[in-house]
Each structure stands twice: as C-alpha cells, then as structure tokens.
C-alpha positions in Angstrom: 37.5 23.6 -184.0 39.1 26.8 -182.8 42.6 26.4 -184.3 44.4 28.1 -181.3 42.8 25.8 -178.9 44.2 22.5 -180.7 47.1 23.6 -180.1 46.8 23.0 -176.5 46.7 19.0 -177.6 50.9 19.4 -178.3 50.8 19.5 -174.4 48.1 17.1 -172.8 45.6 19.6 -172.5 42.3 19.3 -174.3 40.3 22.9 -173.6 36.7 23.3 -174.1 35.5 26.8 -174.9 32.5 29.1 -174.8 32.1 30.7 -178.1 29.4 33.4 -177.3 28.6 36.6 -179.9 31.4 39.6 -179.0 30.6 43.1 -177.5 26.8 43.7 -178.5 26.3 41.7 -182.0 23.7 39.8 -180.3 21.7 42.6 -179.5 23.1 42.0 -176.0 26.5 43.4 -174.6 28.9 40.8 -173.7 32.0 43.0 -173.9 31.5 45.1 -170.4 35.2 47.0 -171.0 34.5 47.6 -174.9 32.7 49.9 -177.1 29.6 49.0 -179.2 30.0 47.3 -182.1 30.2 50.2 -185.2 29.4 53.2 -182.1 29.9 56.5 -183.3 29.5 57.8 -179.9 32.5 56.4 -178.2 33.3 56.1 -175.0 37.1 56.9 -173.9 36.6 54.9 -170.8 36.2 51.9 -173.1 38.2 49.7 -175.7 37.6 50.0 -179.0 39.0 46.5 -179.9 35.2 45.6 -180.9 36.3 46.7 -184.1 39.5 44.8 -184.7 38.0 41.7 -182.6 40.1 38.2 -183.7 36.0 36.7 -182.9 35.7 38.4 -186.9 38.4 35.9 -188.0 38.6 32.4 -189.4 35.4 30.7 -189.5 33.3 33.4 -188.6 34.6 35.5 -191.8 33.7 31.9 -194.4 30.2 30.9 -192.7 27.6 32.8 -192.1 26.0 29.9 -189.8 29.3 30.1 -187.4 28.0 34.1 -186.1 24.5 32.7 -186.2 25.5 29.9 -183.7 27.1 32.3 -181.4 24.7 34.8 -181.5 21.8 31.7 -180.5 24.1 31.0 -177.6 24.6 34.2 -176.8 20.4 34.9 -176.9 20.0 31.7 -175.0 22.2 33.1 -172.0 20.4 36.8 -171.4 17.1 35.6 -171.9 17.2 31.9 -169.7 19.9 32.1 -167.8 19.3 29.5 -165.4 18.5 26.6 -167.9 21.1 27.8 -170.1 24.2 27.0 -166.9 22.5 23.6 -166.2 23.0 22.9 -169.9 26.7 24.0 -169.3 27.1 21.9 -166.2 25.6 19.1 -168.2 28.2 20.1 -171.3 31.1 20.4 -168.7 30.7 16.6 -167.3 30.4 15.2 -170.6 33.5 17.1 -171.7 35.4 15.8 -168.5 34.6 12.7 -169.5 35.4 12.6 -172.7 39.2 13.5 -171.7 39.5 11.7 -169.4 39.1 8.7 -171.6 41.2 10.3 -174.3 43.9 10.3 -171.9 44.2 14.5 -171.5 44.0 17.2 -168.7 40.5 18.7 -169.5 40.4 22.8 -168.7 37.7 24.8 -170.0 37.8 28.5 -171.6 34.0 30.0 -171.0 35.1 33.8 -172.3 36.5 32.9 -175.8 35.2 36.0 -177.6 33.0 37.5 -174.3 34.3 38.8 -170.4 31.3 37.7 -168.5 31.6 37.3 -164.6 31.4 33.6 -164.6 31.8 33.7 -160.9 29.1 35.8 -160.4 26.4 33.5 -162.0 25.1 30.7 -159.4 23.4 26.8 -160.0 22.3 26.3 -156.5 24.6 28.7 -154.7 27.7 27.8 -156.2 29.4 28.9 -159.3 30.6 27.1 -162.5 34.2 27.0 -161.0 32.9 25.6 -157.3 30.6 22.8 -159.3 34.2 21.6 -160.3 36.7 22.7 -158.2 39.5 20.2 -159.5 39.0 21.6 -163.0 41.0 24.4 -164.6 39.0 27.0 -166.1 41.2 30.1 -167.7 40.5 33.1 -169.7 41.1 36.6 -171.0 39.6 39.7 -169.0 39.9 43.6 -169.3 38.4 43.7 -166.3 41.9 44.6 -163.6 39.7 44.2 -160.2 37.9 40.7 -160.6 38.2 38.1 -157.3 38.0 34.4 -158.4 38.1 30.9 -157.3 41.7 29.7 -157.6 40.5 27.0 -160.1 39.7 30.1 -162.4 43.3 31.7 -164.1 42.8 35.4 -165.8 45.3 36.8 -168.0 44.7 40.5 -168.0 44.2 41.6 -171.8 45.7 45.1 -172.0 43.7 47.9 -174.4 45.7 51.3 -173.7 44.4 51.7 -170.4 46.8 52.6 -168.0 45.5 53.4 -164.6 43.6 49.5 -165.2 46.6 48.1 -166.7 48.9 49.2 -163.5 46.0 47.7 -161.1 46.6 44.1 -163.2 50.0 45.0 -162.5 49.9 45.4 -158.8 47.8 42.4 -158.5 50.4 40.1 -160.1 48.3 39.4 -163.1 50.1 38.2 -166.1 49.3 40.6 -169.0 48.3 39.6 -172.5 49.9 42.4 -174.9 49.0 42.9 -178.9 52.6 43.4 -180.4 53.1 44.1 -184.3 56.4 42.3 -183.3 57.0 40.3 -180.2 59.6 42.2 -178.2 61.8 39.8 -175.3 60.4 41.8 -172.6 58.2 44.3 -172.1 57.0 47.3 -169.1 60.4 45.2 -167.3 58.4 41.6 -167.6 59.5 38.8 -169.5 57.7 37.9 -173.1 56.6 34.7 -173.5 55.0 33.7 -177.0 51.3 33.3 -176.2 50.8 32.4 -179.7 52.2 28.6 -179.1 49.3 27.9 -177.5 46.0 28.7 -176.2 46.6 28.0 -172.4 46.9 30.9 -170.3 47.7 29.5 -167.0 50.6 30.0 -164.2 52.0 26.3 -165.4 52.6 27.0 -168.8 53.1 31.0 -169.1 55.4 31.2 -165.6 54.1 34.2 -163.2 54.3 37.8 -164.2 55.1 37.5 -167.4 53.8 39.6 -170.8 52.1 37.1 -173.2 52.9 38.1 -176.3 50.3 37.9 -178.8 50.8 38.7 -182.9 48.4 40.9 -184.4 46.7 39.1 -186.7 44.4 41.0 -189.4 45.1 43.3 -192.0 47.6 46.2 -192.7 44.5 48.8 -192.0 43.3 46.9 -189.0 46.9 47.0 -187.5 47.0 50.7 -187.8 43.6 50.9 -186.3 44.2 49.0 -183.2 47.9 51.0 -183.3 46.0 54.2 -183.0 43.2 53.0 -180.6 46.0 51.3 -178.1 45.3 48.0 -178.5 48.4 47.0 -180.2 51.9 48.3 -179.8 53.8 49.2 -182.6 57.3 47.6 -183.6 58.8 50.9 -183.4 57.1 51.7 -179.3 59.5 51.5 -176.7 57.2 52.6 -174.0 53.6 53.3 -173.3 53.9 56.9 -173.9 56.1 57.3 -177.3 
C-alpha cells in the first residue's frame, strides 16, 4: 500500500517491502546512523532525520493501527530473530510467486523505514540475499562502508555528513539527496528524479548519479531538516554555503 512503491508497477517491477518501526519507536533502535526519537541529548555523529522521518507520513499519520503494526514487527525481529527470518523466507517465496504469475520482476525493499544489516543476519549460514540470489533486493543506507551481495543495491542516503558522504562517494555509490528544489546536477553528478519511482537500482537510476528526492512535509519541518543537513535548500550551491 506504500504509494511510492506502486509506482514501481509503471515499469514491470512489483517491490515488496519491510515496513519495520523507525530509529527507536519500538523501544528498539533500528536507525544505527540517527538520533533517538525526541533525544535531547544529541549526538553530532548522528542524523537527526528521526525527527522529520517520511515513516511519520501517510498512513501512519491517519491510523493509529499502521505504527502499531510496525512496531509488532519491529518487537518480533529483536526479540526471535531466528523464527522471525524463516517467516521472511517463507513471505519472500510466496511473493515471488505471486509475480511471477502477475507477469512482473519481483525485487524486495527490507529497510523501508529502518538500516538493518540484512547481510549480516544468517538462516543456515546464508543471508536473505544468498537464499535468493537471482532476486533483487535494494534499499536506502546511511551507513557509507557496508559490503553486500551484488543481488543487494544501496543508494547512499546523505544527512550532512561529509567525511561519510565522500566515503559513498569514493565507493561509487549513487547518493540519495533531500532537495527543497531538484537541481540538474549536483556535488558534479547528474540528478535524476528519484521521486518517479521507488526503485533504486543501477538499471533504472544509471551509475553515479544524485537521486533527487522532494522534501515532503511541512514549512517548519523543511526548515528543520534545512538546519540539521538533511535537506538542501533551493538557495545552496554547495555543501558549505
């Protein structure tokens, strides 16, 4: 039901997330890279974009049963880890399936509100992304230094850090920036609109490219994540103005 991921449909692509509870709503911290929800103890090292997280949007903001959901799933995860990635194996098949029949590429987004080290996490010594090696998997990370299965693309999601934001850099990551208003290139990269779509992958973004994303949220919260670096501001030329 995620809005952004139907739009994947307009290309062949059905994508199944993983909608867990962001940062620490759950009473567990999914968010490694970002501050605690409401902290007043912040850590500089860290994002703030817990407070300004799109997870607060949509559904989420109507019903009340949506956060609940996530924060069950979320729960689930921490506390029985191992019957909790059987049931996602189990999930994963059935959504191949399903696809498959339909007639569309199945690819699979696990960190849709979260930046969990899938490929850390084993079912009989292999990983979610070596169970099903011929599937794409994609997602978001502010982690710069991650090594993954080739099966698994990561956009780098930049938050005002620099010295992390050069490592994505260096590693040929494409970069997902906030933008009050999408520029045509950015940091001497190409923009792409990563608002057309939901699928963050070499095939449909190109390589090294910026992926553009709107800010989408209020007036306040725009000048919030303005001030905290996680969006740029129509009138930034650079990453030091």
């Amino acid at each position: 039901t995620n809005s952004k991921l139907i739009k994947n449909k307009k290309v062949g692509v059905d994508t199944w997330s993983l909608s867990l509870a962001h940062s620490n709503l759950s009473g567990f911290n999914v968010c490694p890279m970002a501050n605690k929800i409401n902290s007043t103890n912040k850590n500089k090292k860290l994002s703030d974009c817990s407070s300004c997280c799109v997870a607060d949007n949509g559904n989420a903001q109507i019903f009340r049963s949506v956060l609940e959901s996530r924060i069950k799933k979320t729960i689930a995860f921490k506390m029985d880890t191992e019957n909790f990635m059987d049931a996602l194996v189990v999930e994963i098949s059935s959504a191949i399936n399903q696809s498959v029949k339909n007639g569309n590429i199945p690819t699979f987004r696990l960190n849709t509100y979260s930046d969990i080290r899938w490929e850390l996490y084993k079912i009989e010594g292999l990983n979610i992304f070596e169970l099903f090696p011929n599937i794409t998997f994609y997602d978001y990370t502010k982690i710069p230094n991650r090594r993954v299965p080739k099966n698994y693309e990561l956009t780098y999601s930049f938050w005002g850090n620099l010295n992390h934001l050069q490592k994505a850099l260096n590693s040929n990551m494409n970069v997902a920036v906030v933008f009050e208003k999408l520029p045509s290139s950015f940091l001497n990269r190409k923009v792409v609109n990563g608002d057309l779509n939901d699928l963050r992958t070499i095939e449909n973004d190109g390589k090294n490219v910026i992926v553009g994303l709107k800010f989408k949220g209020s007036k306040i919260k725009l000048r919030d994540a303005i001030n905290e670096g996680f969006a740029i501001s129509k009138n930034m030329t650079n990453l030091t103005n």
